[in-house]
C-alpha positions as CSV (number, residue, x, y, z in Angstrom):
1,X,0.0,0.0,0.0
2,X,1.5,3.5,-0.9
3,X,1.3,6.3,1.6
4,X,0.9,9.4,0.4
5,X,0.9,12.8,2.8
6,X,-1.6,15.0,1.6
7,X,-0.5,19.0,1.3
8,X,-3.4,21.4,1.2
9,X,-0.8,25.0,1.2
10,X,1.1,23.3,-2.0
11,X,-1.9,22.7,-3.8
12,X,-3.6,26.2,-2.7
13,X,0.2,27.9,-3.9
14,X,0.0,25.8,-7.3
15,X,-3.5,27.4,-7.8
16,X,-2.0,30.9,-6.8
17,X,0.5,31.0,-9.0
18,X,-1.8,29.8,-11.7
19,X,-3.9,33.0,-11.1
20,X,-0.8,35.3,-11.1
21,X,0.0,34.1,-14.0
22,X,-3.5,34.8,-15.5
23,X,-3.9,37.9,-14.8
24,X,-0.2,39.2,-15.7
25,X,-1.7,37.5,-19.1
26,X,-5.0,39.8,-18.7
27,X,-3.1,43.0,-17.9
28,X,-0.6,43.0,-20.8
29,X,-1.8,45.6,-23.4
30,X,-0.3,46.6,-26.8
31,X,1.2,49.5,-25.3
32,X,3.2,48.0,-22.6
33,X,5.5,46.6,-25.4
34,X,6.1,50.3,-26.5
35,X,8.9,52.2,-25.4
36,X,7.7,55.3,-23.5
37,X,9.5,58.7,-23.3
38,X,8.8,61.7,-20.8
39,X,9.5,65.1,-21.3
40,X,11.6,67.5,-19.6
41,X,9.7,69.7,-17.5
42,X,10.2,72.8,-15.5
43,X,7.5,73.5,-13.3
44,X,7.6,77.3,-11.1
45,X,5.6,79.0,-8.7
46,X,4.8,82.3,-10.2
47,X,2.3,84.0,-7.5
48,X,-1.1,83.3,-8.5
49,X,0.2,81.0,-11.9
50,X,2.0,78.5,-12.2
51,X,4.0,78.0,-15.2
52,X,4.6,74.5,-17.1
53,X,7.3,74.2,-19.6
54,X,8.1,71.3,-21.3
55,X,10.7,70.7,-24.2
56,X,9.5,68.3,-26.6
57,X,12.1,67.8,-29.7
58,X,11.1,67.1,-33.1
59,X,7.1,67.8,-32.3
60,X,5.7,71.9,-32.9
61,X,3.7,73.2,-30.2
62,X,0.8,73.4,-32.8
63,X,0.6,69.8,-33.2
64,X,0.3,69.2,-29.2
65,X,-3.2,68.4,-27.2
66,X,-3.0,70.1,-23.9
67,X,-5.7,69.4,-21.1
68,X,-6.1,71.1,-18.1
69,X,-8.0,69.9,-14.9
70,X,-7.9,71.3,-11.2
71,X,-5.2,68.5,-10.6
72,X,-3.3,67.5,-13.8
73,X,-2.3,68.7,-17.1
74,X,-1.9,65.9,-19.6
75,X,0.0,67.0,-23.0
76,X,-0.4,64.8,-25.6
77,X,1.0,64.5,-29.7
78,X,2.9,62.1,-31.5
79,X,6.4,62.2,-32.8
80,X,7.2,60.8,-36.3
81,X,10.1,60.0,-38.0
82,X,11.0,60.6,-41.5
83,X,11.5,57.3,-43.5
84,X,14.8,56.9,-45.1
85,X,14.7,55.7,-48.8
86,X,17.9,54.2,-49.9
């Protein structure tokens, strides 16, 4: 007759890490595989304003989506690259 020790926590941790796994599947987007870039800011305290710069090479201001709210400011555009033709 074999004798086999039942373990309830190894079972429970194989079912754990089962989940983990599925939802690090669920939570992986496109844009995760995209690099990301930030700009340089200056932020300053100017009395009743406070003033936001941001360099942002390659894009014109034009071409930038700006949205203010009470407790953000979210600047958005895209940068392209010319192709090369050789």
């Amino acid at each position: 007759m074999l004798v086999r020790y039942w373990q309830p926590f190894r079972e429970v941790e194989s079912l754990r890490r089962q989940f983990d796994r599925m939802f690090d599947d669920l939570m992986q987007t496109d844009t995760d595989a995209q690099p990301t870039w930030a700009p340089t800011i200056e932020l300053s305290d100017e009395g009743d304003n406070l003033m936001l710069k941001a360099q942002i090479p390659g894009v014109d201001a034009k071409d930038l989506d700006v949205q203010v709210s009470r407790n953000a400011v979210s600047i958005s555009g895209e940068h392209r690259t010319e192709e090369r033709k050789e």
